[in-house]
N, C-alpha and C positions, 0 to 999 in steps of 0.2 A: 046547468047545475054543476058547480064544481067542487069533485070528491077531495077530500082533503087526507092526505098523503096519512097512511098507519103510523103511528111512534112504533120506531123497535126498543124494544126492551131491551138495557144495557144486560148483555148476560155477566153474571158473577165469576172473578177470579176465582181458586181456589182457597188462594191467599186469604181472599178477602172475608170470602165465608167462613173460614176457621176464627177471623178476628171476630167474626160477627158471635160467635157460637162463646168465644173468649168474654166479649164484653158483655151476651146475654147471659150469662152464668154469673159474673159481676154483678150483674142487676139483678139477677133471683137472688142472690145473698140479699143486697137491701130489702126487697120486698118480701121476702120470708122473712128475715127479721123483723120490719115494723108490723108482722101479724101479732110478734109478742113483746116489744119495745115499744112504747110511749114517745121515747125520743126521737122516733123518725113521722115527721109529719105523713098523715094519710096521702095528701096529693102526690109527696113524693114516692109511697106505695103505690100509689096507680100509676102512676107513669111509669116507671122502674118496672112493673107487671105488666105495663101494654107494650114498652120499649124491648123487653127483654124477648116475650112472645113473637113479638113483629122481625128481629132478629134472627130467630131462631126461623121462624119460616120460611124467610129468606136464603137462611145458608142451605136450606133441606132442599131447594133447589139446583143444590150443588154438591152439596152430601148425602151420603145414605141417612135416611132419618133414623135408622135406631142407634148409627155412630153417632150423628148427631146431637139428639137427644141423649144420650147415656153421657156422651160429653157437656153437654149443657147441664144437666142432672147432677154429673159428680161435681162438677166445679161449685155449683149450689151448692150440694150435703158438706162440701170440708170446708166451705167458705162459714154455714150456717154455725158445723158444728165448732170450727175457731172460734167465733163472735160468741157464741151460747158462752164458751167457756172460759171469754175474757170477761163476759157483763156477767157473768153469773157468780162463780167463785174463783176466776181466775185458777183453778187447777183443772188441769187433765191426766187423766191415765195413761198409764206406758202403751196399755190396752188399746187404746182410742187412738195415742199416734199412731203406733202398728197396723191399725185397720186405715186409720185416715191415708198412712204411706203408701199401704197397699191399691186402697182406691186411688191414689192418684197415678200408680205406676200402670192399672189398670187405662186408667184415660189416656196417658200416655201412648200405650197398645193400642188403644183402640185409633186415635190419629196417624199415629203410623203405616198403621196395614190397612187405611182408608182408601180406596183408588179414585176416591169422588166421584163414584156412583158411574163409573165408564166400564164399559165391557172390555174383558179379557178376550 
Protein backbone atom coordinates (compact mmCIF):
# COMPACT_ATOMS: atom_id res chain seq x y z
CA UNK A 1 0.00 0.00 0.00
CA UNK A 2 1.32 3.19 -0.89
CA UNK A 3 0.67 6.44 1.09
CA UNK A 4 0.54 9.20 -0.97
CA UNK A 5 2.65 12.13 0.04
CA UNK A 6 0.20 15.32 2.26
CA UNK A 7 -0.37 18.57 -0.01
CA UNK A 8 1.16 21.42 1.95
CA UNK A 9 -0.88 24.12 2.14
CA UNK A 10 0.61 27.22 0.29
CA UNK A 11 0.72 29.65 3.31
CA UNK A 12 -0.55 33.38 2.65
CA UNK A 13 1.69 36.45 2.14
CA UNK A 14 0.64 39.18 4.00
CA UNK A 15 0.58 41.10 0.90
CA UNK A 16 -1.75 38.93 -0.33
CA UNK A 17 -4.21 38.69 2.22
CA UNK A 18 -4.83 42.41 2.51
CA UNK A 19 -5.65 42.15 -1.40
CA UNK A 20 -7.78 39.56 -0.49
CA UNK A 21 -9.68 41.45 2.46
CA UNK A 22 -9.42 44.59 -0.60
CA UNK A 23 -11.25 42.59 -3.27
CA UNK A 24 -13.74 40.95 -0.60
CA UNK A 25 -15.03 44.23 0.44
CA UNK A 26 -15.27 45.13 -3.45
CA UNK A 27 -17.52 42.26 -3.56
CA UNK A 28 -19.65 43.02 -0.47
CA UNK A 29 -20.54 46.36 -2.17
CA UNK A 30 -21.93 44.38 -5.25
CA UNK A 31 -23.79 42.07 -3.25
CA UNK A 32 -25.25 44.31 -0.64
CA UNK A 33 -26.35 46.32 -3.40
CA UNK A 34 -28.21 43.78 -5.50
CA UNK A 35 -30.19 43.09 -2.14
CA UNK A 36 -31.95 46.41 -3.12
CA UNK A 37 -30.94 47.03 -7.04
CA UNK A 38 -32.86 45.04 -9.61
CA UNK A 39 -29.97 45.71 -11.79
CA UNK A 40 -27.50 43.35 -10.58
CA UNK A 41 -28.48 39.85 -11.55
CA UNK A 42 -29.10 37.56 -8.53
CA UNK A 43 -26.28 34.93 -9.76
CA UNK A 44 -24.07 37.67 -9.72
CA UNK A 45 -25.22 38.27 -5.85
CA UNK A 46 -24.42 34.83 -5.06
CA UNK A 47 -21.26 34.62 -6.10
CA UNK A 48 -19.86 38.20 -5.14
CA UNK A 49 -21.39 36.73 -1.46
CA UNK A 50 -19.63 33.30 -1.72
CA UNK A 51 -16.53 34.98 -3.33
CA UNK A 52 -16.28 37.72 -0.97
CA UNK A 53 -16.82 35.34 2.33
CA UNK A 54 -14.30 32.77 0.82
CA UNK A 55 -11.92 35.66 0.73
CA UNK A 56 -12.26 36.95 3.74
CA UNK A 57 -11.51 33.43 5.41
CA UNK A 58 -8.69 33.25 3.77
CA UNK A 59 -6.89 36.29 4.76
CA UNK A 60 -8.14 35.67 8.68
CA UNK A 61 -5.51 33.09 8.32
CA UNK A 62 -3.10 35.67 8.20
CA UNK A 63 -4.72 38.54 9.98
CA UNK A 64 -6.31 39.20 13.08
CA UNK A 65 -9.93 38.55 12.35
CA UNK A 66 -11.54 41.47 13.89
CA UNK A 67 -8.79 43.72 11.81
CA UNK A 68 -9.90 41.89 9.19
CA UNK A 69 -13.24 41.89 9.35
CA UNK A 70 -13.70 45.70 10.51
CA UNK A 71 -11.64 46.19 7.25
CA UNK A 72 -13.71 43.99 5.06
CA UNK A 73 -16.86 45.81 6.74
CA UNK A 74 -15.79 49.33 6.31
CA UNK A 75 -14.75 48.94 2.69
CA UNK A 76 -18.57 47.54 2.26
CA UNK A 77 -20.50 50.41 4.47
CA UNK A 78 -18.53 53.46 2.20
CA UNK A 79 -18.59 51.48 -0.90
CA UNK A 80 -22.63 50.75 -0.08
CA UNK A 81 -23.26 54.02 1.24
CA UNK A 82 -21.55 55.79 -2.40
CA UNK A 83 -23.68 53.49 -4.64
CA UNK A 84 -27.05 54.28 -2.39
CA UNK A 85 -26.21 57.77 -3.06
CA UNK A 86 -25.29 57.78 -6.80
CA UNK A 87 -28.64 55.39 -7.65
CA UNK A 88 -30.70 57.02 -5.22
CA UNK A 89 -30.65 60.88 -5.59
CA UNK A 90 -27.20 61.42 -6.46
CA UNK A 91 -26.73 63.84 -3.32
CA UNK A 92 -24.90 63.50 -0.13
CA UNK A 93 -24.29 65.28 3.02
CA UNK A 94 -21.27 67.12 4.19
CA UNK A 95 -22.44 64.86 7.27
CA UNK A 96 -22.15 61.59 5.50
CA UNK A 97 -18.73 62.44 3.74
CA UNK A 98 -17.30 63.51 7.31
CA UNK A 99 -18.28 60.23 8.70
CA UNK A 100 -17.57 58.17 5.52
CA UNK A 101 -13.65 60.14 5.81
CA UNK A 102 -13.66 59.24 9.06
CA UNK A 103 -14.36 55.66 8.65
CA UNK A 104 -12.03 55.29 6.15
CA UNK A 105 -9.13 56.88 7.95
CA UNK A 106 -10.24 54.44 10.78
CA UNK A 107 -9.39 51.32 8.28
CA UNK A 108 -6.62 52.95 7.29
CA UNK A 109 -5.50 52.55 11.25
CA UNK A 110 -6.56 49.72 11.50
CA UNK A 111 -4.09 48.09 8.51
CA UNK A 112 -1.37 49.71 9.73
CA UNK A 113 -1.02 48.78 13.38
CA UNK A 114 -1.91 45.22 11.97
CA UNK A 115 1.36 42.84 12.97
CA UNK A 116 -0.71 39.86 10.94
CA UNK A 117 -1.54 37.99 13.84
CA UNK A 118 2.57 37.34 14.98
CA UNK A 119 3.55 37.60 18.52
CA UNK A 120 5.48 40.49 19.85
Amino acid sequence: MTEEPLKKEKVLSQNRAWLYIAIGGALEIVWASGFKYEAIPSLIVLISLLVSFDLIIRAAKVIPIGTAYAVFAGIGTIGTVIVEAIFENGDISLLKIGIILLLLVFIIGLKLTSDGGRKQ
